[in-house]
N, C-alpha and C positions, 0 to 999 in steps of 0.2 A: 650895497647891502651889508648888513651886519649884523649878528644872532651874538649870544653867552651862552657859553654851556658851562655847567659845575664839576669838577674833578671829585669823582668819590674817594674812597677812603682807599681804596683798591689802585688809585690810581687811571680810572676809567673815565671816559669823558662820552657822551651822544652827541652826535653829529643832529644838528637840528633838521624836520624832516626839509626845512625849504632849501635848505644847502646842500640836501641830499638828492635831489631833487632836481637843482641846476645844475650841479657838476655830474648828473648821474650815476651818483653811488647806490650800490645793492648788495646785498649781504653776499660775507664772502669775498668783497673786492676787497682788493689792498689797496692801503695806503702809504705812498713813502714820505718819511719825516727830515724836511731838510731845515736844519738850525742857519742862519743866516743874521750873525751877530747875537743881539737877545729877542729875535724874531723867530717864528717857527713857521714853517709853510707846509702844508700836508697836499701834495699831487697827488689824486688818484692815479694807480697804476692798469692800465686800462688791460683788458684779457682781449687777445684777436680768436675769434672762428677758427677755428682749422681751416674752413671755408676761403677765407682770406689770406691764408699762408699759400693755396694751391697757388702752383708757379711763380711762387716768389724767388726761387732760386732757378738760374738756368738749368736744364737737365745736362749731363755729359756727354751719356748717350742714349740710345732711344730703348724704352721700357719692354724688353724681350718677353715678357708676360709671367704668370706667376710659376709655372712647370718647369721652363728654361730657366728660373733663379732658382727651382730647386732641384734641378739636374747640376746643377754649376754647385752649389752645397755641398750636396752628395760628393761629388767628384772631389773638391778640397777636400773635405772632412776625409774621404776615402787615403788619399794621399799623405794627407797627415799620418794618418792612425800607420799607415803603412810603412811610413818612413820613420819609426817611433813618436813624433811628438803628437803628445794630448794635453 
């Protein structure tokens, strides 16, 4: 497949909507612009979910809940301040 688009004055080009389309572009997605001799290639830069980040990294250790991250706070920030640095 193959579409034109016209470069305005601005420098601005539309992405035709069937190209939009197949590769699943939506407003707001980026595009990265790779020059590749006197070729130009535009990859959409795809966005993940947060959804899909969940347990993408091993944990280190197990999720003491949110009272005990902020008793552990408390306690540095405490230590800090006490020991002069802020």
């Amino acid at each position: 497949m193959h579409q034109i688009a016209t470069v305005t004055a601005k420098g601005q080009i539309t992405i035709p909507k069937a190209i939009r389309q197949i590769l699943g572009i939506e407003e707001q997605d980026r595009l990265l612009f790779l020059i590749e001799g006197d070729r130009l290639l535009l990859v959409p830069l795809r966005r993940r979910p947060l959804s899909q980040l969940y347990r993408a990294l091993p944990a280190t250790r197990p999720y003491p809940g949110q009272q005990a991250i902020r008793e552990e706070m408390r306690s540095e920030l405490g230590e800090r301040i006490a020991g002069g640095e802020e």
